[in-house]
DRENVEXZA-970926 format. One record per residue (C-alpha): residue number from 1; residue in three letters; z negated, y, x negated. Coordinates in nm, 2 decimals. Layout:
N
@num=NUM residuo=ALA pz=Z py=Y px=X
...
//
This chain:
371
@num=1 residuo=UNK pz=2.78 py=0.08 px=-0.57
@num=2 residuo=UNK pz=2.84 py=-0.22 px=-0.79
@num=3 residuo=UNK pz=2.54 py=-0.13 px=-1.04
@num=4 residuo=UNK pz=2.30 py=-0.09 px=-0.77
@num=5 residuo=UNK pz=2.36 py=-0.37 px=-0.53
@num=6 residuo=UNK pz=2.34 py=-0.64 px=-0.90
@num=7 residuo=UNK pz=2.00 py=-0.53 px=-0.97
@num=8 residuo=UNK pz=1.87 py=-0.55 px=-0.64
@num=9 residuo=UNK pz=2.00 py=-0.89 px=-0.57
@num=10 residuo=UNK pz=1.85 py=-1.00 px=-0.91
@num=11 residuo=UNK pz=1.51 py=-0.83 px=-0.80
@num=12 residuo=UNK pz=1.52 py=-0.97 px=-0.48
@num=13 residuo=UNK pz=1.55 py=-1.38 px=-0.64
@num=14 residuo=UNK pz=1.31 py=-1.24 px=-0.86
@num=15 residuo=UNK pz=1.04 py=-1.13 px=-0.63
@num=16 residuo=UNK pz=1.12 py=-1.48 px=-0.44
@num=17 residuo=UNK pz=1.10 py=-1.68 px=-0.73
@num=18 residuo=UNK pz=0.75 py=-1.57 px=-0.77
@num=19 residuo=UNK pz=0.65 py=-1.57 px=-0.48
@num=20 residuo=UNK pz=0.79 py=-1.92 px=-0.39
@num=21 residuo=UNK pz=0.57 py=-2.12 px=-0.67
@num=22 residuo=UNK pz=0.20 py=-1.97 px=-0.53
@num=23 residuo=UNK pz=0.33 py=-2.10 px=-0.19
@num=24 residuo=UNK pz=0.42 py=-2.40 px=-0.29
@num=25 residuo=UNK pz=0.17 py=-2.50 px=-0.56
@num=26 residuo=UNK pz=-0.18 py=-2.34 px=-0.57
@num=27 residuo=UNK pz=-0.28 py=-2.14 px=-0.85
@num=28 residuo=UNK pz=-0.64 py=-2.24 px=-1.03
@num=29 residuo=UNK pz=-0.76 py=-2.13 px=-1.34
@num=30 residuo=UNK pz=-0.56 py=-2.42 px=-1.53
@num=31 residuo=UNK pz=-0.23 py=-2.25 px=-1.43
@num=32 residuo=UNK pz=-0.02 py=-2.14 px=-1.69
@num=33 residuo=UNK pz=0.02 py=-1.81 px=-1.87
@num=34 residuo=UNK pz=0.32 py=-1.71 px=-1.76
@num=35 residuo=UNK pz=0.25 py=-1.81 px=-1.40
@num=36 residuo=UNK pz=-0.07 py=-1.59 px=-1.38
@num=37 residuo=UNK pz=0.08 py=-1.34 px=-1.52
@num=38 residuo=UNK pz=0.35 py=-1.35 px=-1.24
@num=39 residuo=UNK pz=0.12 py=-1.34 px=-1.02
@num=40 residuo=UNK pz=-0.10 py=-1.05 px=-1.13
@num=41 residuo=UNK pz=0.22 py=-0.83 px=-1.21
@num=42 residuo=UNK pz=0.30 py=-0.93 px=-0.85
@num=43 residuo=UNK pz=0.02 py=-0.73 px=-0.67
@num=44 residuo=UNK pz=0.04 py=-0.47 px=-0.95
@num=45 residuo=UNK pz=-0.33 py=-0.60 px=-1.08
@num=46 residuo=UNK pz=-0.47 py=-0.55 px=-1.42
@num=47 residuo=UNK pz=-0.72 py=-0.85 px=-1.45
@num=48 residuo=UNK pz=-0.77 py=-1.19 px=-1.22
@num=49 residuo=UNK pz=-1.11 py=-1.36 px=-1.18
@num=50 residuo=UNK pz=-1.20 py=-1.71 px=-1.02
@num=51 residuo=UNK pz=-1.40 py=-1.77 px=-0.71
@num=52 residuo=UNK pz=-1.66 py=-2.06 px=-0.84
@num=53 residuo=UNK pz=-1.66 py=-2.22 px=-0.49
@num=54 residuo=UNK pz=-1.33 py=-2.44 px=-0.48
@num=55 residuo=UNK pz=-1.34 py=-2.50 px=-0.14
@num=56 residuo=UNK pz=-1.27 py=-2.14 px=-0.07
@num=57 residuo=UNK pz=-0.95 py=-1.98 px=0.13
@num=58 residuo=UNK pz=-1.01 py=-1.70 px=-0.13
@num=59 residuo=UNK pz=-0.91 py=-1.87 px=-0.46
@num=60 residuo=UNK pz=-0.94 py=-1.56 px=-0.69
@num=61 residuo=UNK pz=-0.97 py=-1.19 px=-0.67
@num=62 residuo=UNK pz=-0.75 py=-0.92 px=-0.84
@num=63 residuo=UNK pz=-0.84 py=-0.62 px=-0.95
@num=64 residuo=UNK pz=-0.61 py=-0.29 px=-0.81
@num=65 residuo=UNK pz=-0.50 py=0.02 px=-1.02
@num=66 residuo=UNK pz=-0.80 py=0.20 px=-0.90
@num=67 residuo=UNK pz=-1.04 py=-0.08 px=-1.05
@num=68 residuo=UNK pz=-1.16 py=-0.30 px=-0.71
@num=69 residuo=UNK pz=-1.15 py=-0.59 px=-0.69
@num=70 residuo=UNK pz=-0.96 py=-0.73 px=-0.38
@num=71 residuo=UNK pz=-0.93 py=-1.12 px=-0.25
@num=72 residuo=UNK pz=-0.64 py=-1.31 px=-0.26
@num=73 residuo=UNK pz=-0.59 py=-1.52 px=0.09
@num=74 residuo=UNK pz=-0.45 py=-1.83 px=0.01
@num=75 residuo=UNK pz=-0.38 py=-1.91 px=0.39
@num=76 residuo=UNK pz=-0.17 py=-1.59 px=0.44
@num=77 residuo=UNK pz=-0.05 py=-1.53 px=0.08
@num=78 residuo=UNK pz=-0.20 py=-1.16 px=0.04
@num=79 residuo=UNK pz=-0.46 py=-0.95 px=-0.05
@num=80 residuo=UNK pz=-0.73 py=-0.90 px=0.18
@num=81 residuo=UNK pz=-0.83 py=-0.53 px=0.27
@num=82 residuo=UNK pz=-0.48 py=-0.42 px=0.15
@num=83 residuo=UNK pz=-0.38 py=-0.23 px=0.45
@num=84 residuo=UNK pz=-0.48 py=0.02 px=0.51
@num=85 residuo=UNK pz=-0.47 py=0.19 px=0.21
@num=86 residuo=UNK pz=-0.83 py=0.36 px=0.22
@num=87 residuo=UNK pz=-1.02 py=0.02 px=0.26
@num=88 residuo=UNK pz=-0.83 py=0.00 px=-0.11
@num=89 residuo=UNK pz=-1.16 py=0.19 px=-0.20
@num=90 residuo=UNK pz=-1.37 py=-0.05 px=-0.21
@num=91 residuo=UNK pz=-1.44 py=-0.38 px=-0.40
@num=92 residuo=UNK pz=-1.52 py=-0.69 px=-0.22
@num=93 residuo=UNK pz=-1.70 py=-0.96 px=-0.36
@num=94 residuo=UNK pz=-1.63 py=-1.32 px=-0.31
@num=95 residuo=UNK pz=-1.78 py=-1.44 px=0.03
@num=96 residuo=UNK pz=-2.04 py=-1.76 px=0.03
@num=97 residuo=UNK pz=-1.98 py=-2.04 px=0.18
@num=98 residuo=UNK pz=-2.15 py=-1.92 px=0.46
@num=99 residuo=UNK pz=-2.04 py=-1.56 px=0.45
@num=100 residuo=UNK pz=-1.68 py=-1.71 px=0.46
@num=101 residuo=UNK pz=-1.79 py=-1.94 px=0.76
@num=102 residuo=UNK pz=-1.92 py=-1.66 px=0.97
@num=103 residuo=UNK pz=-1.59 py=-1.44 px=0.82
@num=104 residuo=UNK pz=-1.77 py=-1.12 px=0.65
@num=105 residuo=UNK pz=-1.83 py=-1.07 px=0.31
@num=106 residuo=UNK pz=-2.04 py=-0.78 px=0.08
@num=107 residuo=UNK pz=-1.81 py=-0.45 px=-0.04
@num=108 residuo=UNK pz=-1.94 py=-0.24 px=-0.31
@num=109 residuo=UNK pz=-1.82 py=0.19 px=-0.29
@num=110 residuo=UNK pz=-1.96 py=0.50 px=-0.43
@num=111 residuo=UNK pz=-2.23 py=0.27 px=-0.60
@num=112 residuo=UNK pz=-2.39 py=0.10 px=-0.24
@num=113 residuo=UNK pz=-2.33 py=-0.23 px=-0.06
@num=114 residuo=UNK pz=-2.23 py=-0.31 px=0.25
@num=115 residuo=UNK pz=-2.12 py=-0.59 px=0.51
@num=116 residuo=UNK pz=-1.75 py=-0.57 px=0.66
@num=117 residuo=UNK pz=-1.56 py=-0.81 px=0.85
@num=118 residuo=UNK pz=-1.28 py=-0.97 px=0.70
@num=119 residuo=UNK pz=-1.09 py=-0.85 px=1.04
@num=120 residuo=UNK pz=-1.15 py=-0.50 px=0.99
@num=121 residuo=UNK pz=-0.96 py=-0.21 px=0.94
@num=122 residuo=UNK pz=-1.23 py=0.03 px=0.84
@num=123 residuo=UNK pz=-1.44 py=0.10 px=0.58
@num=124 residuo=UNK pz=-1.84 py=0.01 px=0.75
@num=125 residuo=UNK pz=-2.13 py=0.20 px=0.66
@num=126 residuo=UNK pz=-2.14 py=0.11 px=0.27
@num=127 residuo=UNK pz=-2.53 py=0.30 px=0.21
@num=128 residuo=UNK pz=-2.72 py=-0.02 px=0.05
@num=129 residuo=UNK pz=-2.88 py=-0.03 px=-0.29
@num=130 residuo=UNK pz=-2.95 py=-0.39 px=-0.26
@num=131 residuo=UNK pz=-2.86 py=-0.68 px=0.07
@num=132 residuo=UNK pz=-3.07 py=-0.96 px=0.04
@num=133 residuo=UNK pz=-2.97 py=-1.25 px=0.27
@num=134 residuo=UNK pz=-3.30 py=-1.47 px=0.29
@num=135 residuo=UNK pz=-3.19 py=-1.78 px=0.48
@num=136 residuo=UNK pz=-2.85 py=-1.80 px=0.36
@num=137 residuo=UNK pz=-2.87 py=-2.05 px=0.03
@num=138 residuo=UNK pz=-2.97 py=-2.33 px=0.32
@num=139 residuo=UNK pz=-2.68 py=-2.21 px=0.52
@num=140 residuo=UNK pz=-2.45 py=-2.22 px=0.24
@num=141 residuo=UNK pz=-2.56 py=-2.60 px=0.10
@num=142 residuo=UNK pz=-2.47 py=-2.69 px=0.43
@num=143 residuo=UNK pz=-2.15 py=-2.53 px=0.46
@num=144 residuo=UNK pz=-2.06 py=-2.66 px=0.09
@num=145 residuo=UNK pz=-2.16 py=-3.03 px=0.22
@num=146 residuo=UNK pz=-1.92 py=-2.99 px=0.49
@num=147 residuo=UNK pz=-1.62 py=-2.87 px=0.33
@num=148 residuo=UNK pz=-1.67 py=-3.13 px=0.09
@num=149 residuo=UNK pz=-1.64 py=-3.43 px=0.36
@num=150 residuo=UNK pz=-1.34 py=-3.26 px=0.54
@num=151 residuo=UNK pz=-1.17 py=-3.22 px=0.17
@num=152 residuo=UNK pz=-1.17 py=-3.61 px=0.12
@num=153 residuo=UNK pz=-0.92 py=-3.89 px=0.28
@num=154 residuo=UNK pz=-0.95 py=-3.89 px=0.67
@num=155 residuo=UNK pz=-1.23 py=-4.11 px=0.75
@num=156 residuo=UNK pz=-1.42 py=-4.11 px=1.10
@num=157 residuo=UNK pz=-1.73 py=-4.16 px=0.95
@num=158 residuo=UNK pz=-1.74 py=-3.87 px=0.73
@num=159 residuo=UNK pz=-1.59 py=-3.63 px=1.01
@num=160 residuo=UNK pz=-1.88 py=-3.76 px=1.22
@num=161 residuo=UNK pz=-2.12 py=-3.71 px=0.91
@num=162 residuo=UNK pz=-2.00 py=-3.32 px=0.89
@num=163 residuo=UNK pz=-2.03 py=-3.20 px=1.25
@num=164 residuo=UNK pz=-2.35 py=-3.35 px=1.30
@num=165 residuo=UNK pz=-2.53 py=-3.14 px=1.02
@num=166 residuo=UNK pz=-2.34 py=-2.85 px=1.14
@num=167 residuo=UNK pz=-2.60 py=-2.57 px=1.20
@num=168 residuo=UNK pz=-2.35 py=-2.51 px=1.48
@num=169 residuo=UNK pz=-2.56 py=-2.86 px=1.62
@num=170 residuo=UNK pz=-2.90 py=-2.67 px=1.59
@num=171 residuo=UNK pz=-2.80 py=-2.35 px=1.75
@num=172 residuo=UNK pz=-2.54 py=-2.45 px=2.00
@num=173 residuo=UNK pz=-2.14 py=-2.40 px=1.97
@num=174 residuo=UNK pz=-2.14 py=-2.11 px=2.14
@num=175 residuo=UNK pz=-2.38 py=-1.95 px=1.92
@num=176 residuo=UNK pz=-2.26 py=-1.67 px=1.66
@num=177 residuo=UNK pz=-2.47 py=-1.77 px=1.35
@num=178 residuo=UNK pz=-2.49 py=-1.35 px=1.25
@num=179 residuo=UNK pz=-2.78 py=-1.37 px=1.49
@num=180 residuo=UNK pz=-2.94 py=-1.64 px=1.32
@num=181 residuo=UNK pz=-2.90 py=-1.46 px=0.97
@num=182 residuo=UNK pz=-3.20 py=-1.30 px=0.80
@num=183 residuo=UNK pz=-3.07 py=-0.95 px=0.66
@num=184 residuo=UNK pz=-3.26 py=-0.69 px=0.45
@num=185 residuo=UNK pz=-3.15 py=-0.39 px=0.28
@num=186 residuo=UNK pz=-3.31 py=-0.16 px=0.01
@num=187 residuo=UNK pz=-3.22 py=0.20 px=0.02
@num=188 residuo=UNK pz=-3.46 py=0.51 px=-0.14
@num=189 residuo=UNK pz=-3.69 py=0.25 px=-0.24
@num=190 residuo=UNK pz=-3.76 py=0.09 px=0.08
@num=191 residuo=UNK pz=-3.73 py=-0.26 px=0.26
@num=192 residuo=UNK pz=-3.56 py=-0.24 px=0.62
@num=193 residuo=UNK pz=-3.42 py=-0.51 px=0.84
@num=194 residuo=UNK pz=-3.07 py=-0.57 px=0.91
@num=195 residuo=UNK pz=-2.95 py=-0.72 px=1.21
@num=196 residuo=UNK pz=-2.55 py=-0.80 px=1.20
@num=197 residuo=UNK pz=-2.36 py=-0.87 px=1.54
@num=198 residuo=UNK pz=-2.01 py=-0.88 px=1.59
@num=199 residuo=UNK pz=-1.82 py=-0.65 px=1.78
@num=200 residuo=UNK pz=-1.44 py=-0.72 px=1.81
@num=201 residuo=UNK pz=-1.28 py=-0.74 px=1.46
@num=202 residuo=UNK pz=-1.59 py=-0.55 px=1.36
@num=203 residuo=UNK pz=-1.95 py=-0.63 px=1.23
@num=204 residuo=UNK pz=-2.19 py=-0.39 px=1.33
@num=205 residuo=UNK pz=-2.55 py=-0.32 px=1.16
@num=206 residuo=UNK pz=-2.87 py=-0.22 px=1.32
@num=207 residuo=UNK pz=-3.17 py=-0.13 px=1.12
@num=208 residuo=UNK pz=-3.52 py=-0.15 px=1.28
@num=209 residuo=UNK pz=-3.83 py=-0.10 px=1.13
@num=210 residuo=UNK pz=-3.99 py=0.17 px=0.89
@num=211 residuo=UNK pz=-3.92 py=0.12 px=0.53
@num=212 residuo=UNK pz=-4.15 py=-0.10 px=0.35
@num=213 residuo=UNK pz=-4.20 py=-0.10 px=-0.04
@num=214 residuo=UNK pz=-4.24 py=-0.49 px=-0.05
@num=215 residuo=UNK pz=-3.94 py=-0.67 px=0.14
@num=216 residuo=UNK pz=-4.25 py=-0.94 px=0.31
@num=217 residuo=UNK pz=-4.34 py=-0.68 px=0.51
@num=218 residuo=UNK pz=-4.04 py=-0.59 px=0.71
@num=219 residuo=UNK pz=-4.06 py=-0.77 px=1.01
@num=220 residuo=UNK pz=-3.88 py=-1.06 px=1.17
@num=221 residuo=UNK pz=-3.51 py=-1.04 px=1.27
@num=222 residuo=UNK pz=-3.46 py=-0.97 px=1.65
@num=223 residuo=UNK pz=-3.25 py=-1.23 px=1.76
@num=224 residuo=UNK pz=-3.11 py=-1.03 px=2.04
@num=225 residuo=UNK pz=-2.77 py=-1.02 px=2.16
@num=226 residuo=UNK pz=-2.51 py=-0.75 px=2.08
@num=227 residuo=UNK pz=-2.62 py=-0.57 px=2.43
@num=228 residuo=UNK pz=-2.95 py=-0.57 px=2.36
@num=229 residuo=UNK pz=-2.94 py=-0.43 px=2.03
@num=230 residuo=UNK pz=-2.72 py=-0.14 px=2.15
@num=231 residuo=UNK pz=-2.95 py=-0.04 px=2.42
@num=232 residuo=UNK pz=-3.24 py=0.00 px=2.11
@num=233 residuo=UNK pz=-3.05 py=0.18 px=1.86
@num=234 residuo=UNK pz=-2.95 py=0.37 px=2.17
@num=235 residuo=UNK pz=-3.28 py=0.44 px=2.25
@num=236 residuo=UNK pz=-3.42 py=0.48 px=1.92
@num=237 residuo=UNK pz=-3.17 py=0.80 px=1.83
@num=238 residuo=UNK pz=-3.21 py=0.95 px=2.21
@num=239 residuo=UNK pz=-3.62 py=0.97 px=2.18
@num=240 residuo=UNK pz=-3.63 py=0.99 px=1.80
@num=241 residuo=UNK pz=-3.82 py=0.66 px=1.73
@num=242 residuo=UNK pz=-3.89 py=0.58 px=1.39
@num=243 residuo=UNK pz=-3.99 py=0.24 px=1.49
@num=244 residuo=UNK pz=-3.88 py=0.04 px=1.82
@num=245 residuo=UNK pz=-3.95 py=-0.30 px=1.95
@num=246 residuo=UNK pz=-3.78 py=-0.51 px=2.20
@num=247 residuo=UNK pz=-4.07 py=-0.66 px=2.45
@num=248 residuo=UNK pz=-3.83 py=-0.89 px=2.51
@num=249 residuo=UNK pz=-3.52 py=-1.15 px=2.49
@num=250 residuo=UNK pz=-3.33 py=-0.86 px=2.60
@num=251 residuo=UNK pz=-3.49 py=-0.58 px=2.55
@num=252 residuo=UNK pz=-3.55 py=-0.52 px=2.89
@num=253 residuo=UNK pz=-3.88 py=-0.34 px=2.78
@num=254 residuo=UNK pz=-3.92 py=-0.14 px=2.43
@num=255 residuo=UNK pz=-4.21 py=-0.03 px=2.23
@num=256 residuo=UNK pz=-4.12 py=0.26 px=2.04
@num=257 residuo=UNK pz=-4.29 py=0.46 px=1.80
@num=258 residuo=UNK pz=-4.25 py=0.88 px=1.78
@num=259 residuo=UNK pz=-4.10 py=1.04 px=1.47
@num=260 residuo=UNK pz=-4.33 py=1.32 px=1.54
@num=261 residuo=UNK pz=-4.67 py=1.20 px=1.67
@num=262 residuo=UNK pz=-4.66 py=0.82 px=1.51
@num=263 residuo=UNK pz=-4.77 py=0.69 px=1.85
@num=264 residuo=UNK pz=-4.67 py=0.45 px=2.10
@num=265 residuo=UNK pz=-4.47 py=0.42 px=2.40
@num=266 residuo=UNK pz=-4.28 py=0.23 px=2.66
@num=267 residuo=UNK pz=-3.90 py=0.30 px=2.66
@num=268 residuo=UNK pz=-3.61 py=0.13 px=2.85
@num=269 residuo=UNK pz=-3.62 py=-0.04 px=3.21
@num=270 residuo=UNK pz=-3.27 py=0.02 px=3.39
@num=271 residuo=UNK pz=-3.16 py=0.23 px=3.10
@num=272 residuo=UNK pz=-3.26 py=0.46 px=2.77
@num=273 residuo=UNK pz=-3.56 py=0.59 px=2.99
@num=274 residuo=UNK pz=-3.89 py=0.72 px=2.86
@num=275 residuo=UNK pz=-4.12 py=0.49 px=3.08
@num=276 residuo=UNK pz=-4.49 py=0.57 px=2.91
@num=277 residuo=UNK pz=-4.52 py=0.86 px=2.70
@num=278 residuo=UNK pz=-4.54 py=0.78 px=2.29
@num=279 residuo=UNK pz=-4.93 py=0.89 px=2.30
@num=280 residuo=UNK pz=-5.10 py=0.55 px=2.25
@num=281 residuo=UNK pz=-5.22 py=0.45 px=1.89
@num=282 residuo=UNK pz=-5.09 py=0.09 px=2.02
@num=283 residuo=UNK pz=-4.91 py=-0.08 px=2.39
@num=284 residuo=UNK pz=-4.87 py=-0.46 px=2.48
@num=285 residuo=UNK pz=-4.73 py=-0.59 px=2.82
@num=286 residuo=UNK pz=-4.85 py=-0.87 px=2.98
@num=287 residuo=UNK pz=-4.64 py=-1.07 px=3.14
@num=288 residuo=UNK pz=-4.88 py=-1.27 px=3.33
@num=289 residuo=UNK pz=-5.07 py=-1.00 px=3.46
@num=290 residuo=UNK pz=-4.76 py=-0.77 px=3.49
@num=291 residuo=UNK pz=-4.93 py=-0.43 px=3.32
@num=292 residuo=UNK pz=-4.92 py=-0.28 px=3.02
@num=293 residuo=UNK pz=-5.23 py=-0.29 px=2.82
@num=294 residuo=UNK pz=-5.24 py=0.10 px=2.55
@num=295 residuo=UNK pz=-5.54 py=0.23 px=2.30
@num=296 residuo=UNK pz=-5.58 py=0.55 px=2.22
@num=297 residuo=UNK pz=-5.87 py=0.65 px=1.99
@num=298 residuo=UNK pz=-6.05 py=0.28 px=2.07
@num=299 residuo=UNK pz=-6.03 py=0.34 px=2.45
@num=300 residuo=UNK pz=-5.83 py=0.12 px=2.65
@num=301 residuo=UNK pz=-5.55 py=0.24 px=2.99
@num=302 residuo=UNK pz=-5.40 py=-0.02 px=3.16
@num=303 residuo=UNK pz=-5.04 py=0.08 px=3.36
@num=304 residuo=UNK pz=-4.85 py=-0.11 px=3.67
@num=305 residuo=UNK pz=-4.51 py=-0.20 px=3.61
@num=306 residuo=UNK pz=-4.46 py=0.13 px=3.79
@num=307 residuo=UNK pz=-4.56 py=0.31 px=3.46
@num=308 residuo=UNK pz=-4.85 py=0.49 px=3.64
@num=309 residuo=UNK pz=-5.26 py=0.45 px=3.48
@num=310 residuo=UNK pz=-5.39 py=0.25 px=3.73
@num=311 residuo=UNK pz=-5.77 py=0.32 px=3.61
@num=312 residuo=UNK pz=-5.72 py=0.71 px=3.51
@num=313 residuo=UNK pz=-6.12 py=0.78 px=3.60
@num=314 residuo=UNK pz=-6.24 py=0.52 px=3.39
@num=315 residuo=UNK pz=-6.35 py=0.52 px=3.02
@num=316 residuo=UNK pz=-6.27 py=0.16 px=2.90
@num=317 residuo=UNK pz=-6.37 py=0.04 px=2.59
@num=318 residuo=UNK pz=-6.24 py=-0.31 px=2.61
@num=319 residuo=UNK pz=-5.96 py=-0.53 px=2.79
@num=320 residuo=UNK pz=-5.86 py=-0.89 px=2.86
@num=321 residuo=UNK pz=-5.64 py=-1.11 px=3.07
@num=322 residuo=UNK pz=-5.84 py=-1.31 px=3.29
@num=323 residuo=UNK pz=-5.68 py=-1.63 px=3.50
@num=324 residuo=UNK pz=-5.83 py=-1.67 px=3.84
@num=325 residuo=UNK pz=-5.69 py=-2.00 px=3.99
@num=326 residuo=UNK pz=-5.41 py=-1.91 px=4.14
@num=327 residuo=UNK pz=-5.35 py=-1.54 px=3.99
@num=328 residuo=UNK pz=-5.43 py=-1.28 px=3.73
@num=329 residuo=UNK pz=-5.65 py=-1.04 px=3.69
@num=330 residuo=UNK pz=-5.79 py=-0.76 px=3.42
@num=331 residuo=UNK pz=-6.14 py=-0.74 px=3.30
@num=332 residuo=UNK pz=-6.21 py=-0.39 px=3.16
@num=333 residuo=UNK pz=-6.54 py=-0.33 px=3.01
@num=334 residuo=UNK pz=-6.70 py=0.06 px=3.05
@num=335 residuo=UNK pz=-7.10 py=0.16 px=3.01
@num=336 residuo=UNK pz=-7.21 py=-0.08 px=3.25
@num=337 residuo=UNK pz=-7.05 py=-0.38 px=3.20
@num=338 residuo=UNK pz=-6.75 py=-0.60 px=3.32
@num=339 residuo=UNK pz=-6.54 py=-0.53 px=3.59
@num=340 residuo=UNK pz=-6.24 py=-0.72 px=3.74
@num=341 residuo=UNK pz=-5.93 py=-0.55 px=3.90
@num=342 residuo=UNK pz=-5.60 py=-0.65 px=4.03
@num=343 residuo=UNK pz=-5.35 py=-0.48 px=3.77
@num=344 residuo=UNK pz=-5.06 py=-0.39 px=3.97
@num=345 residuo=UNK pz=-5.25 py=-0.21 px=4.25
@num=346 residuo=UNK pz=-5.58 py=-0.09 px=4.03
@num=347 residuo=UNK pz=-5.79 py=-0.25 px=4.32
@num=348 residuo=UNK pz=-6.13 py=-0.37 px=4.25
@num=349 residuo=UNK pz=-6.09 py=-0.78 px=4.28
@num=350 residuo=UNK pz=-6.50 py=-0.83 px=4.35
@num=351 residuo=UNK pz=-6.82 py=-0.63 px=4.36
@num=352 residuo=UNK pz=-7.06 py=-0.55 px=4.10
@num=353 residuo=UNK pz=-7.04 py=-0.60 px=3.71
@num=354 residuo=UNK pz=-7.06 py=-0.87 px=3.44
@num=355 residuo=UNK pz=-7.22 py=-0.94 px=3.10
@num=356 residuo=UNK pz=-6.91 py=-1.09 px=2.96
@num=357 residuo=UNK pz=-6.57 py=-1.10 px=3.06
@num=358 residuo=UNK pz=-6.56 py=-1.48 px=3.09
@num=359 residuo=UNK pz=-6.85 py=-1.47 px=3.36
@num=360 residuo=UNK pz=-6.59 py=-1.24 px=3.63
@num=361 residuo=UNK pz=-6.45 py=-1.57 px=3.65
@num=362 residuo=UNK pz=-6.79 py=-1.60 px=3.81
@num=363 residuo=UNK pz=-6.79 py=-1.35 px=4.02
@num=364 residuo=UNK pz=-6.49 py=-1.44 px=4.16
@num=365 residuo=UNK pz=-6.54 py=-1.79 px=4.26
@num=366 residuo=UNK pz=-6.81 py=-1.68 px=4.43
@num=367 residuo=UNK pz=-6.66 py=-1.34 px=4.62
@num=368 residuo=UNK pz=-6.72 py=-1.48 px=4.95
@num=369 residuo=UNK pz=-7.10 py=-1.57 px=4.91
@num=370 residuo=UNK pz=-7.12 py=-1.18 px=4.89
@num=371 residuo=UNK pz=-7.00 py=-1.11 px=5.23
//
């Protein structure tokens, strides 16, 4: 047993040895030879390469028998992403300052990108040809400024000087900045939006919109919380939507558009309901008014916020809010005119017609001379 337990001990101060002068001095790219070289046959790596932002927790990365690239955590002293062994698969590219700050990063596999937390232990959906992150060179200057003032000698006034342009200041501590994060992706030649929420160790994606050749014409990110943007994507795959939109903050209301018929219709309330049939060519609420305003074929129905057509006899050919001093009401124009109604119980607000739908406000001023 002699000639096995001498190797082994040697190994063993061997493997320590190397491991001991990474922990106690930092590598950088002025290390020497021999040192790099330990370090690379350490993590059985064929090639090393340098993150350009120094301030990073991921110095370098290495690149694995299988030819991905993997980053090397300076806190913890290993590779990120190598257990398990299947997230081995991918390469990772070196987060931004930003990306770091808000702990995701970009993984390439099979050829397409993809976002994954630096928590996880799976491989996410990787099924991007291109992720473009709009707002994030601001985010990043900012996060570079920072890191820069907590890097020098204690001093209160530069502590002071980096929390206050913290964009943690603009949208409140308690505020994950992956809402605030203006995602798109390119797949098959098309623009879509990307919003990112986090979900345990996890970052989740959820595409909205139809794909758009030009990336300006994607629309806006949501802004919705994690809930909210289950509830769509919920809704979205259970009524075959090509296109849904929350009505609001949390998407309370939807608007979604059918895969089949390309028209619109009212989805969610108290769950992944079908509230108004996807029939319209277009549907707004109006919160003031509480009813939902829909065309079809440049004829306008108006519904309560019990989803029923409060004006089902009428041919309408136009619509508008109208305030009436202490409430509101709809003016819907037909053949002969203007006529005013209250929009959650379809009753007629005051007698006879108008021009216009500015002079109801008329009529209704005067409703008692009528009587």
């Amino acid at each position: 047993m002699k000639w096995l337990v001498l190797p082994l001990l040697l190994g063993a101060l061997n493997l320590h040895a190397q491991r001991l002068f990474w922990e106690e001095k930092e590598l950088n790219p002025s290390s020497t030879p021999q040192e790099l070289n330990a370090f690379i046959s350490h993590f059985k790596a064929s090639e090393i390469e340098w993150n350009p932002n120094k301030y990073s927790n991921f110095p370098c990365r290495l690149k694995n028998s299988k030819g991905n690239w993997q980053l090397f955590d300076k806190t913890t002293k290993i590779l990120l992403f190598s257990y398990p062994k299947k997230l081995n698969k991918m390469s990772v590219e070196f987060p931004t300052p930003a990306q770091e700050e808000m702990d995701f990063t970009v993984v390439n596999y099979n050829g397409k990108k993809g976002v994954i937390s630096f928590y996880s232990e799976f491989i996410p959906p990787v099924n991007w040809d291109e992720i473009v992150f709009e707002n994030l060179g601001e985010l990043d200057e900012t996060f570079t400024k920072i890191d820069s003032l907590l890097t020098l000698p204690f001093d209160e006034e530069n502590h002071l000087e980096a929390f206050s342009i913290s964009p943690y200041e603009l949208y409140g501590s308690e505020t994950s900045l992956l809402e605030h994060l203006e995602v798109a992706g390119k797949k098959e030649g098309k623009w879509y939006r990307i919003d990112l929420r986090a979900e345990g160790p996890d970052i989740l994606e959820f595409v909205s919109g139809v794909g758009c050749a030009d990336i300006k014409d994607i629309p806006r990110p949501t802004y919705l919380p994690l809930s909210a943007l289950d509830l769509m994507a919920q809704i979205q795959k259970e009524h075959k939507l090509d296109l849904i939109e929350a009505q609001d903050a949390n998407a309370i209301y939807c608007y979604g558009r059918s895969v089949k018929t390309h028209q619109w219709g009212v989805f969610g309330g108290e769950g992944a309901f079908e509230l108004i049939a996807p029939i319209y060519d277009s549907v707004a609420y109006h919160d003031n008014a509480h009813c939902f305003e829909l065309w079809l074929e440049g004829s306008v129905y108006v519904y309560d916020t019990g989803y029923e057509d409060i004006l089902p006899e009428k041919s309408l050919s136009d619509f508008q809010v109208i305030f009436l001093d202490y409430m509101y009401g709809v003016g819907v124009k037909d053949e002969k005119g203007w006529h005013l109604y209250d929009a959650q119980t379809g009753d007629r607000l005051v007698k006879g017609t108008a021009p216009t739908a500015d002079a109801l406000v008329d009529l209704w001023l005067n409703r008692f001379d009528e009587e």
